[in-house]
N, C-alpha and C positions, 0 to 999 in steps of 0.2 A: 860264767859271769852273769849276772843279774842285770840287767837294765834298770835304768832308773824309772820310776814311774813317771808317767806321764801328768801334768795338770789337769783337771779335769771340772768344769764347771758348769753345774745344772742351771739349765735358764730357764729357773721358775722360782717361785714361791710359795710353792703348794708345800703343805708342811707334812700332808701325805705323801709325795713324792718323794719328799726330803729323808721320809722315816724307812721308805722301801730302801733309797741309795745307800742310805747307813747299812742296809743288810752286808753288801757286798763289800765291805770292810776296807772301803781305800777312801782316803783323805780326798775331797772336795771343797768346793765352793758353791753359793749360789748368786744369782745374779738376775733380775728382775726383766723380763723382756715385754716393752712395750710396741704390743701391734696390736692389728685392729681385727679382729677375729670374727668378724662378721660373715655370714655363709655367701659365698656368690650365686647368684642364679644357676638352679640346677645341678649343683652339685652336690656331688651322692655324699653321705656321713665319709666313706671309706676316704673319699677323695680329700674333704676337710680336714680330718687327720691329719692325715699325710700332710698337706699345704702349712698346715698350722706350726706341726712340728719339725717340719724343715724350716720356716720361716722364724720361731722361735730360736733356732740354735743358729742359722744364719744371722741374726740380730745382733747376737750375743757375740758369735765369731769377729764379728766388724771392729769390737770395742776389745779384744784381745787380740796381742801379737805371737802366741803359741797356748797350748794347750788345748783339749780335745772340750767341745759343746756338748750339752746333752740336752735336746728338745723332746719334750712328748708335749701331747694333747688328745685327749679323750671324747668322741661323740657318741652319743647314743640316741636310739631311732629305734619307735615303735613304726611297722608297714611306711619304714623310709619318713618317717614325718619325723624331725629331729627334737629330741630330748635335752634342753638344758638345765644347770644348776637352778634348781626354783627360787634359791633368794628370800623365802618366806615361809612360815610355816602354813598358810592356806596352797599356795603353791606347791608344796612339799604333799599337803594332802590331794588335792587337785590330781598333779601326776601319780599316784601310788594308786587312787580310785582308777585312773584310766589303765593300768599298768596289770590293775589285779586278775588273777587268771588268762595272763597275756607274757608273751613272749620279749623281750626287749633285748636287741644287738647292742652290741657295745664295741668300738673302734678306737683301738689304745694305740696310736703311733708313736714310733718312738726312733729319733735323727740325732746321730752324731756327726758334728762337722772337728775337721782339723781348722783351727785359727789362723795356722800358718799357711796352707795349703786351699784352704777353701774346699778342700773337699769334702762332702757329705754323702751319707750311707742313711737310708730310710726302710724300715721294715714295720708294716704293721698286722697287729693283734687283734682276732676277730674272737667274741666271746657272745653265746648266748645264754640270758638268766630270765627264766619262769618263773614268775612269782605263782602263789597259789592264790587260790579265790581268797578276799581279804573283806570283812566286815570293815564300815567308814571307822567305827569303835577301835577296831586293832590299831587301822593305821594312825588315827589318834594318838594311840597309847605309844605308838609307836615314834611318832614324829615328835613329842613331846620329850621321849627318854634321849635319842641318839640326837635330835636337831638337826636334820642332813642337809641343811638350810645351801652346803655351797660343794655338795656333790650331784652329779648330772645322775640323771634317775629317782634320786631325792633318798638314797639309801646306803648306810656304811657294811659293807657284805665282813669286815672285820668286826663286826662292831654288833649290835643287837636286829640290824638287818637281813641276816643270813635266817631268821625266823618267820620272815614273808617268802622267804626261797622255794619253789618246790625243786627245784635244779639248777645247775650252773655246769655249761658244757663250751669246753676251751684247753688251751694249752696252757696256761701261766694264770694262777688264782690273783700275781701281783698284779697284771694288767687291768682286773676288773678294779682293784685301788687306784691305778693309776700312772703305773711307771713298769712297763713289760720286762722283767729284771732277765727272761730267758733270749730273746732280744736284743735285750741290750748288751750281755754278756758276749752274745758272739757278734756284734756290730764292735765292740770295746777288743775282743779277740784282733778284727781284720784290724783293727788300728793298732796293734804290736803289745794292748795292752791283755796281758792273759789272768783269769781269775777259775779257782785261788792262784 
């Protein structure tokens, strides 16, 4: 006999998120969580993650009385100096000049809480992507076609980004979007929910 599935609602708004969770073919919701995502002193990207993305699904848990939360949040960090969403396209170019012929980590966490339970499971996603050497001209042409104006790094790796790439070395190509779906599959497993 089948169980019934469980509720399940992403506490975010990213509509990249939102298009990974459609992969895994089970009905959802979303649900907006407002916190204050400001870095603390001295803590490493890995740490942020993780804080961010149990804090998001713990948010979200408070304002539901059953079903399973699904929080992620993403940092990225050149030599631990942290990388965010640039917001602009001088920005956009700004970060891609510092980034070019350079290494960039990327920290995809990704928490599920039970609503009912309070309990929470956190596992995060280490990825690293090499851009290759980049003329200011490329990234131009670049920042103009895809606009990465409100992803961290300033680059869509689905998208015409993956042509700055000289490599990308990790376990889950979805974490570098945004939402670790190998991850989340077996955090969603320990919660009774199995896929397929």
């Amino acid at each position: 006999m089948t169980k019934p599935l469980r509720r399940l609602i992403l506490a975010s708004t990213s509509p990249y998120r939102r298009d990974l969770l459609r992969k895994l073919g089970l009905p959802f919701e979303c649900a907006a969580p407002r916190i204050d995502e400001s870095r603390r002193r001295n803590e490493s990207a890995e740490t942020l993650a993780f804080r961010l993305a149990q804090q998001k699904a713990m948010t979200i848990a408070k304002q539901f009385s059953e079903g399973l939360i699904i929080g992620s949040d993403q940092v990225a960090s050149i030599d631990d100096i942290l990388i965010g969403k640039p917001g602009s396209r001088e920005a956009a170019i700004e970060q891609l000049l510092h980034a070019s012929g350079r290494t960039v980590g990327f920290h995809t966490a990704i928490c599920v809480t039970d609503a009912e339970t309070q309990i929470s499971r956190v596992l995060v996603d280490f990825c690293q992507v090499t851009f290759r050497p980049l003329a200011e001209e490329q990234i131009e042409r670049y920042v103009d076609a895809d606009q990465p104006y409100d992803c961290a790094g300033s680059f869509k790796s689905e998208g015409l980004g993956i042509s700055l790439l000289e490599r990308i070395e990790g376990n889950d190509p979805n974490a570098l979007v945004g939402l670790p779906l190998i991850n989340l599959i077996s955090l969603l497993n320990s919660f009774g929910v199995h896929i397929p």
